[in-house]
FIFIMAR-372951 format. One record per atom (N, C-alpha, C): residue number from 0; residue in three letters; x, y, z. Coordinates in Angstrom, 3 decimals. Example, Ala and Ser with C-alpha at 12.3 -4.5 7.8 and 13.67 -1.06 7.14 Angstrom:
BEGIN
   n res        X        Y        Z
   0 ALA   13.190   -5.690    7.800
   0 ALA   12.300   -4.500    7.800
   0 ALA   13.200   -3.300    7.800
   1 SER   12.850   -2.250    7.080
   1 SER   13.670   -1.060    7.140
   1 SER   12.900    0.030    7.870
! end
This chain:
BEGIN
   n res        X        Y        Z
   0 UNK    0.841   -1.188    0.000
   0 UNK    0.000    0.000    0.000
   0 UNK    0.882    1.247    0.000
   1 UNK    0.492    2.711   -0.621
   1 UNK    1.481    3.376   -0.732
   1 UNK    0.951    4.384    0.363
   2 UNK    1.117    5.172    1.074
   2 UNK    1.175    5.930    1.780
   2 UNK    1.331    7.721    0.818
   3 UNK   -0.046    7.957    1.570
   3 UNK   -0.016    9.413    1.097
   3 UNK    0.450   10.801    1.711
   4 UNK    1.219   11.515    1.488
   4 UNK    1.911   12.222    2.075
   4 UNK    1.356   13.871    1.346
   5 UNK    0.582   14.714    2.170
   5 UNK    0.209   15.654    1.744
   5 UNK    0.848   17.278    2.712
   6 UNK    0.978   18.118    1.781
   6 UNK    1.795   19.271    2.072
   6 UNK    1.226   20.408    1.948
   7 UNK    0.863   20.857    3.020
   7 UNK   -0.157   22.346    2.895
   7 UNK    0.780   23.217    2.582
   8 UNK    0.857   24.477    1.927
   8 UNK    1.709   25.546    1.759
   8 UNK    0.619   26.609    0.880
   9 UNK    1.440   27.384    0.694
   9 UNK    1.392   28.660    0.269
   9 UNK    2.602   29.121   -0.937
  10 UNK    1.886   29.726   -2.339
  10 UNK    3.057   30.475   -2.581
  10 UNK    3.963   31.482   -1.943
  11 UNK    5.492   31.776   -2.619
  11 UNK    5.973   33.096   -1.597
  11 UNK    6.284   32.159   -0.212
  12 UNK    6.096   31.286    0.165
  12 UNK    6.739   30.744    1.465
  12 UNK    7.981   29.904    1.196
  13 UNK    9.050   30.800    1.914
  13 UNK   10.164   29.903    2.001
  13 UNK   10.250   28.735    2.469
  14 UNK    9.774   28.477    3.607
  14 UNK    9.715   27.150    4.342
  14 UNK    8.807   26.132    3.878
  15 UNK    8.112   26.941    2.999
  15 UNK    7.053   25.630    1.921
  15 UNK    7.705   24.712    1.052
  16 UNK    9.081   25.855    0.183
  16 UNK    9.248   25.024   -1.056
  16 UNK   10.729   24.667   -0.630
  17 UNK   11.183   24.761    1.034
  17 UNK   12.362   23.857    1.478
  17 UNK   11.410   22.430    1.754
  18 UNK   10.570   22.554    2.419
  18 UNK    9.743   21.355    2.826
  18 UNK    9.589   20.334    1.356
  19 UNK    9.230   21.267    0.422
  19 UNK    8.771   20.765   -0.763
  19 UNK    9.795   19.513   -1.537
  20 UNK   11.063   20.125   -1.265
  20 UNK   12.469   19.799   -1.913
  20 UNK   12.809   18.509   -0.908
  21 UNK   12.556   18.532    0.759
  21 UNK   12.891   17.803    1.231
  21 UNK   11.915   16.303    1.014
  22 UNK   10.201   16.765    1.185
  22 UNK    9.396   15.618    0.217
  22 UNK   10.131   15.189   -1.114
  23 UNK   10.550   15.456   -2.194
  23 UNK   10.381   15.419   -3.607
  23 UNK   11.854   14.609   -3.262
  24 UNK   12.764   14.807   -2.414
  24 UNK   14.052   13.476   -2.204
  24 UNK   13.663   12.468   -1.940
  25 UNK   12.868   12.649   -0.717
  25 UNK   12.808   11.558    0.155
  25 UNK   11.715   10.305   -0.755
  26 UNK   10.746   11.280   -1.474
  26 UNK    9.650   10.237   -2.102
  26 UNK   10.354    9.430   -2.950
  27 UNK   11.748    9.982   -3.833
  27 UNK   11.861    8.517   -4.061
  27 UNK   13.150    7.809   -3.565
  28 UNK   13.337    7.639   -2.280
  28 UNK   13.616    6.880   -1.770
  28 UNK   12.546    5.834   -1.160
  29 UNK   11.440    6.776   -0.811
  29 UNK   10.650    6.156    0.120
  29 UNK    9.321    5.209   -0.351
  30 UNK    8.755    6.166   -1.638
  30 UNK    7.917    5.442   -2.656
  30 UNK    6.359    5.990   -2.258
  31 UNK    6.417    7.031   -1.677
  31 UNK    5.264    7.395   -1.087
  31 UNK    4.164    8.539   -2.353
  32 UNK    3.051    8.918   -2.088
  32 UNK    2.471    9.657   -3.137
  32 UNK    2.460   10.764   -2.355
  33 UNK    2.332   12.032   -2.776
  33 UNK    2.776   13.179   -2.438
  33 UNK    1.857   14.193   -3.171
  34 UNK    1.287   14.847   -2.407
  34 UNK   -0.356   16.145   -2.888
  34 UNK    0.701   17.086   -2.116
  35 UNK    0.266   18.336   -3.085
  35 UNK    0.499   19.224   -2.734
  35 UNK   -0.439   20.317   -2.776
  36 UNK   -0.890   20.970   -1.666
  36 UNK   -1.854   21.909   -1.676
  36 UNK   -2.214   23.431   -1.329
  37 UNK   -2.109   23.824   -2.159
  37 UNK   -2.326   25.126   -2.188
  37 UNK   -3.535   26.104   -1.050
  38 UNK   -3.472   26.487   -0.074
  38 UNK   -4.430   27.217    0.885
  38 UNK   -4.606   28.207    0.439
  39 UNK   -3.956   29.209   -0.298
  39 UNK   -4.421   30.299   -0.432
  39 UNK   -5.900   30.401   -1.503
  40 UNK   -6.197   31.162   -0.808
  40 UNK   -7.427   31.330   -1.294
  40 UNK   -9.004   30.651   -0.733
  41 UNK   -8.755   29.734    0.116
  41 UNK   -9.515   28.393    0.547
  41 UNK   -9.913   29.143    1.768
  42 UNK  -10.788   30.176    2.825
  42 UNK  -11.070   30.595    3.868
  42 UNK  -10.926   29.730    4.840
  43 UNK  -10.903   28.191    4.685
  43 UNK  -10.957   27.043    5.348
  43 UNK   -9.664   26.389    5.755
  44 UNK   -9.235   26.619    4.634
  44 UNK   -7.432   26.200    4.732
  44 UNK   -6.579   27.134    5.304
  45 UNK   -6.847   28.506    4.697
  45 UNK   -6.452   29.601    5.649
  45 UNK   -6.224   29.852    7.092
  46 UNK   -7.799   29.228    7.495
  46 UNK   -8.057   29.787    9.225
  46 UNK   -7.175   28.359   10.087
  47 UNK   -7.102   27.387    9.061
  47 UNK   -6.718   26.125   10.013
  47 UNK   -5.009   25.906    9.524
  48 UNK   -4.463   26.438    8.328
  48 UNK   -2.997   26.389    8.644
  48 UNK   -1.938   27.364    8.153
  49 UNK   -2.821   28.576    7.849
  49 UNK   -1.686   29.956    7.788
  49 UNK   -0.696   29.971    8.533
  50 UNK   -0.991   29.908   10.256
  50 UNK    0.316   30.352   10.891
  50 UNK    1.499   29.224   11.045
  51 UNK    0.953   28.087   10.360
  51 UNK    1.470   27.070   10.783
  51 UNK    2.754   26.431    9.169
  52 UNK    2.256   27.347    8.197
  52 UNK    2.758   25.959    6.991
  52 UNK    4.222   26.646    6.648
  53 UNK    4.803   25.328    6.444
  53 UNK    3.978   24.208    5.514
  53 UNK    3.719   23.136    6.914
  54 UNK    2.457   22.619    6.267
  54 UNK    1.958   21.535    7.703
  54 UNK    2.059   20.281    6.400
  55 UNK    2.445   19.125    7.082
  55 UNK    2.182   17.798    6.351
  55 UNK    1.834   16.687    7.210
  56 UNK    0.760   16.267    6.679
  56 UNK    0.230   14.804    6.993
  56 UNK    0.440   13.602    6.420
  57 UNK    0.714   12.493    7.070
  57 UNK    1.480   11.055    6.440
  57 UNK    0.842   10.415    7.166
  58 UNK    0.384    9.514    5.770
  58 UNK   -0.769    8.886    6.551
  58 UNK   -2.032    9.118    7.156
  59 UNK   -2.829   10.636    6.695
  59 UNK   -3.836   11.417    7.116
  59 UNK   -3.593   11.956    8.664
  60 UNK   -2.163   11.552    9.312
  60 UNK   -2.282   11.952   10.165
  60 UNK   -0.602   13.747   10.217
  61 UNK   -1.311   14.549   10.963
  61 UNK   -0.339   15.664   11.193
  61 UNK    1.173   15.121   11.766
  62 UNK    1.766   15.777   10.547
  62 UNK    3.095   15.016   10.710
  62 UNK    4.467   16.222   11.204
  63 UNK    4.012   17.288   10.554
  63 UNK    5.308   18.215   10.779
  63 UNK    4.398   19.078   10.158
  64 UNK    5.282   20.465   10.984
  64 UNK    5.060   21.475   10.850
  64 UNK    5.983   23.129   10.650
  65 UNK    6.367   23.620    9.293
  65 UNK    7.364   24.295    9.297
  65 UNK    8.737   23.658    9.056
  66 UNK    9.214   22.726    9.534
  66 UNK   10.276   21.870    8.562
  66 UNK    9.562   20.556    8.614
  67 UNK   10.103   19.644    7.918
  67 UNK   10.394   18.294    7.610
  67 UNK   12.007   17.398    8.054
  68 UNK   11.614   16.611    8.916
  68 UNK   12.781   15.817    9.582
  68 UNK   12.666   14.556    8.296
  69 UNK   14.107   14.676    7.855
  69 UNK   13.750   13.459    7.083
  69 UNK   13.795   11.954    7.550
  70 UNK   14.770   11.978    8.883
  70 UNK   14.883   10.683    9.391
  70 UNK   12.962    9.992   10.133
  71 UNK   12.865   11.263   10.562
  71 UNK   11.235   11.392   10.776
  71 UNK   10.151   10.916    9.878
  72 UNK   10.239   11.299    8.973
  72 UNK    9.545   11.239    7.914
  72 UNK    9.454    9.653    7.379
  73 UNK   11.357    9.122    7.174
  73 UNK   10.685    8.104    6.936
  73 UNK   10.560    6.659    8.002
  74 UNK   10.095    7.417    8.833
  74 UNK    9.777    6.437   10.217
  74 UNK    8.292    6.313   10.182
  75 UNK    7.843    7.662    9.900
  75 UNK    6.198    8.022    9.732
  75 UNK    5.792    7.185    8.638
  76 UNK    6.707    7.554    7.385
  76 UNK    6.171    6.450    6.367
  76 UNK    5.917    4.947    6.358
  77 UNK    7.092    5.100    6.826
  77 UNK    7.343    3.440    7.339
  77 UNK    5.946    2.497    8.253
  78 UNK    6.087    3.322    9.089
  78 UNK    4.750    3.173   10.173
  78 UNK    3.454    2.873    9.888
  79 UNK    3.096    4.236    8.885
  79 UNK    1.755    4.529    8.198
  79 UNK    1.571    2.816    7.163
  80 UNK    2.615    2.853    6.395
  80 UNK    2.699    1.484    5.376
  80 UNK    2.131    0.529    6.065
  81 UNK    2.660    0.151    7.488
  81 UNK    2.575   -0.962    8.420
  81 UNK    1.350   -1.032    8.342
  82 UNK    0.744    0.068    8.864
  82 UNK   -0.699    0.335    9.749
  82 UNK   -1.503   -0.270    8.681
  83 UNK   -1.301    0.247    7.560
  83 UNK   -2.142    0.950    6.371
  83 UNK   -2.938    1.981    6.864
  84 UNK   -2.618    2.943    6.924
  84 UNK   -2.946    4.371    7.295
  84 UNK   -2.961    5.465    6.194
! end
């Protein structure tokens, strides 16, 4: 099962498209699918992760916030695979 790995951001955010770079290595090492999503504009996405992004969830669950640990990441992946999560 592949594990989905999704990345809230914003254009104009630095810490979005370091996060971005650190997903886009690791996926293929790791083999995971990877959404990337755009908040701006979304009043919904806005109020729940402006102060926070880039926020990413692995495995539908909140994984990091503002960087990406990669040793982290693929522990989460790893995990999520197990679960099927």
């Amino acid at each position: 099962m592949t594990v989905e790995v999704v990345l809230y951001g914003a254009p104009g955010c630095h810490l979005c498209d370091v996060a971005k770079g650190v997903l886009d290595r690791q996926r293929e090492l790791l083999g995971f699918d990877l959404q990337v999503v755009d908040i701006s504009g979304d009043a919904e996405l806005e109020r729940a992760y402006r102060e926070q992004i880039p926020v990413v969830f692995v495995g539908g669950r909140k994984a990091f916030k503002y960087r990406v640990d990669p040793v982290e990441l693929a522990r989460r992946v790893t995990l999520a695979s197990q679960t099927g999560s």
